[in-house]
C-alpha angles and dihedrals in degrees: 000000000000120000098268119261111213127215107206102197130205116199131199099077091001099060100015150346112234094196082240104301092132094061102040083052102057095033082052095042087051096049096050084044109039112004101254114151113215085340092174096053087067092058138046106240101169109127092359135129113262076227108056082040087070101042088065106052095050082056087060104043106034109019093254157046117299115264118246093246092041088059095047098047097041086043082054102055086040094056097049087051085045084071098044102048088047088063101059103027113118110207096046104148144164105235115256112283088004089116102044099050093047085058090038090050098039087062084058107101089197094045124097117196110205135162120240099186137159083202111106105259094246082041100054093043092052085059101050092042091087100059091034089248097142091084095064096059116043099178136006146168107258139183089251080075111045135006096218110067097217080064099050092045086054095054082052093057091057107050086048088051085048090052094047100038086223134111110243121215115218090226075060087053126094124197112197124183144127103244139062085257098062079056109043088045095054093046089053093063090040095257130145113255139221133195123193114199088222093106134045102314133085113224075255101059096043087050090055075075098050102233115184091253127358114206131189090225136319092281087088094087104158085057102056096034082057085048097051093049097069091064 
């Protein structure tokens, strides 16, 4: 067997799309909890940590970190409304190619799928619960588990050395997300790094970070197949 390649995911506009469910659930969980009207319009949370999310906020609002029993009380809520908006939400979508290189990559017997994610972990797999994503990515690093992103990729890359029983060099890593802090995070631990032009950000403007390759969407196969062979 090849030395593993591992596929560090992010997941909000590289997996899916949740036609907006996560943010009206969290605006809607702070408000209930603390009284904070629209919270999430005032800040920028793409590809960041639901942590540090809230960090931020609490700064804003009340001149300091949140408190341990505030997160998990205002996450809970959040999570339970989490449920409820994906239901009903109407533009829910997996991202163009996603499916069919999670089936293409989990017939890899040298590839390892994981989630690097700044989503909560139950967060995260109550998202991917609607389009049967879960099975693809058995374990992850996720923003349940630290505020800064480099952390959480780094958690990633041991419980996929753990399930491999292999060490896993960070040139063998692959950090794949659609903003600047996918990027930034997985050149911090020395990774290779992805951006997918699904979110916020033009092929232009994720270039401007240098990541290692820049794709419209996973539907550019042969790119990213010449790309992986030079591993």
């Amino acid at each position: 067997m090849n030395k593993p390649i591992l596929f560090l995911f992010d997941l909000d506009a590289t997996l899916v799309r949740t036609g907006g469910a996560g943010m009206l659930a969290m605006n809607q969980a702070f408000t209930e909890y603390f009284g904070w009207q629209d919270a999430l319009s005032h800040i920028s949370p793409a590809g960041r940590t639901d942590t540090s999310i809230a960090h931020e906020l609490s700064n804003k609002y009340q001149g300091r970190d949140m408190a341990e029993d505030e997160m998990g009380n205002g996450f809970a809520r959040y999570l339970g409304l989490l449920v409820e908006k994906l239901e009903t939400a109407k533009n829910f979508r997996v991202l163009p190619g996603i499916r069919a290189f999670l089936e293409k990559a989990q017939a890899q017997k040298d590839y390892v799928l994981a989630l690097g994610t700044g989503n909560l972990e139950q967060g995260a797999r109550i998202k991917l619960e609607p389009p049967d994503l879960n099975r693809f990515f058995p374990f992850g690093g996720f923003g349940s588990e630290a505020v800064v992103r480099s952390e959480l990729l780094r958690i990633a890359v041991a419980r996929a050395e753990d399930a491999t029983c292999q060490k896993i060099s960070m040139e063998r890593v692959l950090v794949i997300g659609d903003t600047q802090h996918d990027i930034r995070a997985g050149k911090e631990i020395g990774a290779r790094t992805v951006g997918v032009a699904t979110g916020p950000y033009t092929t232009r403007q994720l270039s401007e970070h240098q990541p290692d390759l820049v794709l419209e969407n996973f539907t550019q196969i042969l790119e990213l197949d010449r790309f992986l062979s030079g591993f």
